[in-house]
C-alpha positions as CSV (number, residue, x, y, z in Angstrom):
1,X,130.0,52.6,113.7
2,X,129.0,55.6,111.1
3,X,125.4,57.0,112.4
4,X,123.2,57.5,109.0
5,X,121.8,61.1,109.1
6,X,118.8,61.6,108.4
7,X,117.0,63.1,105.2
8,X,116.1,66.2,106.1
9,X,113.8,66.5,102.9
10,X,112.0,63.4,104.1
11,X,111.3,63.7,107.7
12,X,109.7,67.2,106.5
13,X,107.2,65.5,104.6
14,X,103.6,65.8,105.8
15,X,102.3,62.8,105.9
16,X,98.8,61.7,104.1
17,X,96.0,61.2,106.5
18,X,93.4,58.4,105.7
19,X,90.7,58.3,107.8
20,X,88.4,54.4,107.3
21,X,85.2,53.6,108.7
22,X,85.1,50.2,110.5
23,X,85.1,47.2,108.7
24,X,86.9,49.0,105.6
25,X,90.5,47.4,104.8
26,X,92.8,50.5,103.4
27,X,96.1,47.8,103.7
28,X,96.0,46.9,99.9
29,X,95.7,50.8,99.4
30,X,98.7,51.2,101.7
31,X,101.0,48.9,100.0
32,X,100.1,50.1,96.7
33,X,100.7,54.2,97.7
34,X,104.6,53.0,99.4
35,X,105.3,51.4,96.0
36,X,103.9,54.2,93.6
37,X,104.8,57.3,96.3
38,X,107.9,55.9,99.1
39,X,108.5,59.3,99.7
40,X,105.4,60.6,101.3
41,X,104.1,58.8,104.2
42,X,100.6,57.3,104.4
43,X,98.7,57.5,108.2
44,X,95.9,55.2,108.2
45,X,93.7,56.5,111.0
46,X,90.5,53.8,111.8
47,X,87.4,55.8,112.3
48,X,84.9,54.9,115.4
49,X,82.4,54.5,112.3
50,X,80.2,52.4,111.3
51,X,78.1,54.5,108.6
52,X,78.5,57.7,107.3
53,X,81.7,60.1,107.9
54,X,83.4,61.8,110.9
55,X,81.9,65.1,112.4
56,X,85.3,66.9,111.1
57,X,86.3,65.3,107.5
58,X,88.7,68.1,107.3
59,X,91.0,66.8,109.8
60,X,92.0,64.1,107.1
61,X,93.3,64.4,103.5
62,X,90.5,61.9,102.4
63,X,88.2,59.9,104.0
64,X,86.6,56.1,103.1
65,X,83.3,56.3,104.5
66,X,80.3,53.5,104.3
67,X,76.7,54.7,103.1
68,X,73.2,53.5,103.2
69,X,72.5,52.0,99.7
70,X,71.1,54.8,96.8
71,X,73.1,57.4,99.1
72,X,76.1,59.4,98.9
73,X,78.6,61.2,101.3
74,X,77.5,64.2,102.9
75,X,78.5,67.1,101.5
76,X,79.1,65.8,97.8
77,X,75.6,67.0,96.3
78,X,74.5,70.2,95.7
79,X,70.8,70.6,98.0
80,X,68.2,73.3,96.7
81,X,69.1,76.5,98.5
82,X,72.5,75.3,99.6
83,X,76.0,76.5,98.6
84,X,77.8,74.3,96.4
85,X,79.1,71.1,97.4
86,X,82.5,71.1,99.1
87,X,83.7,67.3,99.0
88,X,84.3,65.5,95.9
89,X,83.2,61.4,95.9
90,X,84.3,58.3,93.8
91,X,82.5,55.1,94.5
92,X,85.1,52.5,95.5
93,X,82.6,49.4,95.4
94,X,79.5,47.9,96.4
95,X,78.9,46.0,99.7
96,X,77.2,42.4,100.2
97,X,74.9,42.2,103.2
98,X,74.7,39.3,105.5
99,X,72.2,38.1,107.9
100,X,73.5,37.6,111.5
101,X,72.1,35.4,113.9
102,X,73.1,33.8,117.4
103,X,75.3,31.2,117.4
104,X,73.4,28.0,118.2
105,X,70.5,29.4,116.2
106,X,69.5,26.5,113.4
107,X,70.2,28.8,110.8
108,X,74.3,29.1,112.3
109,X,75.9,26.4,110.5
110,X,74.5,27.9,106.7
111,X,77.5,30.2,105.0
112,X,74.6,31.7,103.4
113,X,71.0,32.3,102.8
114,X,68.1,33.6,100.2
115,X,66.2,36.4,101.0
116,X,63.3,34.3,101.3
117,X,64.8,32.9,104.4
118,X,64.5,36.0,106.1
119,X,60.8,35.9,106.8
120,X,61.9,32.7,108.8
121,X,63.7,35.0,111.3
122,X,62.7,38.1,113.5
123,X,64.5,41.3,112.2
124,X,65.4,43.5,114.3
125,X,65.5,47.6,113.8
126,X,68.3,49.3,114.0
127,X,69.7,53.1,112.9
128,X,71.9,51.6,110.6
129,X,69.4,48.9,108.9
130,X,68.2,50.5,105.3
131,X,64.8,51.3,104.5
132,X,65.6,49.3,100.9
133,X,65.8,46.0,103.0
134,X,63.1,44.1,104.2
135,X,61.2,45.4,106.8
136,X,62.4,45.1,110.4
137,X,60.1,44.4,113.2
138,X,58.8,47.9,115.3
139,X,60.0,48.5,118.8
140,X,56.5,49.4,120.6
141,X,58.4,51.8,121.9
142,X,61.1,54.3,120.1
143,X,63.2,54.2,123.3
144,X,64.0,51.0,123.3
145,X,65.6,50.7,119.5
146,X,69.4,49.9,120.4
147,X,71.8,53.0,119.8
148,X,73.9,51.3,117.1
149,X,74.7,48.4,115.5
150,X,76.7,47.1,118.7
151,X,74.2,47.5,120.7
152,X,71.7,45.2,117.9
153,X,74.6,42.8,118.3
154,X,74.5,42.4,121.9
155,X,70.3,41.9,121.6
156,X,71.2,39.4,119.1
157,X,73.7,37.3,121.0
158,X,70.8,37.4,123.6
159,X,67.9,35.6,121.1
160,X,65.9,38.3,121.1
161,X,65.9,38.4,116.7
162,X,68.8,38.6,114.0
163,X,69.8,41.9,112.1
164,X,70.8,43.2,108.7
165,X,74.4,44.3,108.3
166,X,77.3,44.7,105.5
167,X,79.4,41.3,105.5
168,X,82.6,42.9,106.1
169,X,80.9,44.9,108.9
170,X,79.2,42.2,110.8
171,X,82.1,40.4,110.8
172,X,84.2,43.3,111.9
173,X,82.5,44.3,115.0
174,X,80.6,40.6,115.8
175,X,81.9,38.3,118.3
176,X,82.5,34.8,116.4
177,X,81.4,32.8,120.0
178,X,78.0,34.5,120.0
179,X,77.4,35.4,116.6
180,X,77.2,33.8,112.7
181,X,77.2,35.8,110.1
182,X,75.6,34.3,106.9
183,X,75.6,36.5,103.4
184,X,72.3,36.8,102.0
185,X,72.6,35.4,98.6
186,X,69.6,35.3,95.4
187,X,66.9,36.6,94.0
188,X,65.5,39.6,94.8
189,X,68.9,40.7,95.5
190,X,69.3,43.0,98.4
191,X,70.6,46.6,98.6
192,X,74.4,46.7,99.2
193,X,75.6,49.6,101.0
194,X,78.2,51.8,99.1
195,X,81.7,52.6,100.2
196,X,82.9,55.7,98.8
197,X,86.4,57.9,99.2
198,X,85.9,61.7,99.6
199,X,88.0,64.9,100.3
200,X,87.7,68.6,100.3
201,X,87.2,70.5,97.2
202,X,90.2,73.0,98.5
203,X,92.3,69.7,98.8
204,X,92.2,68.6,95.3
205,X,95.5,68.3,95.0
206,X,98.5,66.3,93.2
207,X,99.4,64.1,95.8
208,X,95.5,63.5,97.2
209,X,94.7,62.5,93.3
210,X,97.7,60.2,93.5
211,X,96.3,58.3,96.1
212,X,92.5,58.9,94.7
213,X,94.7,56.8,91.1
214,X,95.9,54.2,93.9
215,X,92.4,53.3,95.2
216,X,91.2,52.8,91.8
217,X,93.3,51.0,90.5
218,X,94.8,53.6,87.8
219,X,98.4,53.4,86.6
220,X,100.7,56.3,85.5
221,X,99.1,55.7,82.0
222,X,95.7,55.8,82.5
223,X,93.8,58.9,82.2
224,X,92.1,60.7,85.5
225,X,88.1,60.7,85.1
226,X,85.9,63.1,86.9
227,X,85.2,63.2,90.3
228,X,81.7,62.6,91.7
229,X,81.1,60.1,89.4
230,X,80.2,56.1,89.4
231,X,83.5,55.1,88.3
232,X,84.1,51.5,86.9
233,X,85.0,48.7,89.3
234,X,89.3,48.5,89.8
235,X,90.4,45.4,88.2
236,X,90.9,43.7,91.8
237,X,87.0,44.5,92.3
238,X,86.3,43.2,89.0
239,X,88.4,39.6,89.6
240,X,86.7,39.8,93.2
241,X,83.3,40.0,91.7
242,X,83.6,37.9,88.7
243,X,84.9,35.0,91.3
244,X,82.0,35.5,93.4
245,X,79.6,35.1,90.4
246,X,81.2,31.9,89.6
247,X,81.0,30.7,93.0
248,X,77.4,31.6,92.9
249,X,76.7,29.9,89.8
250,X,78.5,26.7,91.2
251,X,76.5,26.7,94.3
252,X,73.2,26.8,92.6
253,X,73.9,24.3,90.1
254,X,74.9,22.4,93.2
255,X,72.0,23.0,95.4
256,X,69.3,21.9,92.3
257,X,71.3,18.6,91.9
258,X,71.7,18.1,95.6
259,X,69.1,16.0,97.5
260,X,68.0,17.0,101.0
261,X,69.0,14.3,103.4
262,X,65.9,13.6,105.7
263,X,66.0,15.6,109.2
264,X,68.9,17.8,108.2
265,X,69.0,21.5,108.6
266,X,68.6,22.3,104.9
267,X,65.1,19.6,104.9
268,X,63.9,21.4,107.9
269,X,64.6,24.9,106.6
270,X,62.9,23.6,103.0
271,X,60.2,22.3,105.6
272,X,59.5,25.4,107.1
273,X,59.5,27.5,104.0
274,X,56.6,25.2,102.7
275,X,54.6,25.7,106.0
276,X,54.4,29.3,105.8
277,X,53.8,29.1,101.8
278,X,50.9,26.5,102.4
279,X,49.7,29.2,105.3
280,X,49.7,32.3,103.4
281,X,47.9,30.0,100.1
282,X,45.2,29.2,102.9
283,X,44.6,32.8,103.9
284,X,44.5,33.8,100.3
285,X,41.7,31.0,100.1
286,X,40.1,32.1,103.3
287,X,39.9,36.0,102.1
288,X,38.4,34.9,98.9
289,X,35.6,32.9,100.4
290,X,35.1,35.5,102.7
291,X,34.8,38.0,100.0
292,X,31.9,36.0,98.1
């Protein structure tokens, strides 16, 4: 049997590290980069991350990292009195957040719910949970704030309140026994958190552009636009997002036909909404009286 040698050109390559927050799915970007690139290995190294990037970005050749919506990564913007950025940034997409409750809590059995529904719940704070959401409920005391968003899941699973997460996120790191995970859906739409891809400044180079083309969807004929901007959606984001805007228009359509069987979760929910609508309409009342 003739051994196959190896190429020596090949197993000298240095391969491409890709460091990923959690929740964040680099596979598509993976299969993609061994078509256009098969000689130069791709590392995909997961990242112990829910928001924001690792303490040493330079250890990888770029990094997908998750921010807080209207943010960017760190190091990407020039700050009054700083030196000049060192990272450069492109928006990959925009996140949908979901609501996530216990499991046997009557909301469990929804896919999805309005942001009006989330005054039927009690939020709970978290560091990651965005100041452009809805207000959580205090902790009377700082202390006892959970440390992350695990540690919100756990005092969820307990009953003590539901938290705000990104879909992918919640569903990522939740526990499908004790937790359902419900995307809030409708008007006013909430903040999504931003994923973006970002590397050094010093590493802008041919092969990290390459895989920067890759993860937006750019072929070997389509021209390279400038980093640190808010590129267009990749045509798989675009399909992704034009679906969901179908679906969306379907379910509403549906839900203003549909009829609310009596005692059912979505009559009881509709039920509720109207008690704390006739409740607020009699404090208005109340303050006005009071007032004259």
């Amino acid at each position: 049997m003739t051994e196959t040698t190896p190429d020596p050109t090949h197993a000298e390559t240095p391969a491409l590290r890709l460091g990923f927050a959690r929740g964040i799915a680099p596979s598509k970007w993976a299969e993609r980069w061994r078509v256009v690139q098969p000689g130069i290995p791709l590392e995909l190294v997961p990242l112990n991350l829910t928001f924001a990037g690792p303490k040493r970005p330079e250890d990888y050749d770029v990094v997908i990292e998750r921010v807080a919506p209207g943010q960017r990564p760190a190091g990407t913007v020039e700050v009054a009195g700083a030196a000049a950025p060192d990272r450069h940034a492109i928006r990959l997409y925009t996140e949908a957040i979901a609501l996530v409750v216990p499991r046997d809590h009557e909301l469990a059995e929804q896919e999805q719910v309005a942001p009006s529904d989330l005054s039927l719940v009690t939020l709970l704070d978290h560091p990651d949970h965005s100041p452009e959401w809805p207000t959580a409920e205090p902790w009377q005391d700082p202390d006892w704030m959970p440390r992350n968003a695990l540690a919100a899941l756990e005092l969820v699973a307990a009953g003590s309140g539901a938290i705000l997460l990104p879909q992918l996120l919640a569903r990522h790191i939740g526990d499908k026994r004790r937790h359902a995970v419900l995307r809030v859906v409708g008007e006013p739409p909430l903040a999504g958190s931003t994923v973006w891809a970002s590397w050094a400044v010093e590493r802008d180079a041919a092969d990290v552009q390459q895989l920067i083309g890759v993860m937006r969807g750019r072929t070997a004929r389509s021209s390279r636009p400038a980093a640190d901007g808010d590129p267009a959606q990749t045509p798989d984001a675009r399909q992704a997002s034009q679906k969901a805007a179908q679906q969306k228009s379907a379910q509403q359509k549906s839900a203003k036909s549909a009829k609310l069987k009596a005692n059912s979760r979505g009559a009881q929910l509709a039920a509720a909404r109207e008690k704390i609508e006739r409740a607020k309409a009699e404090k208005r009342k109340a303050a006005r009286r009071k007032r004259r």
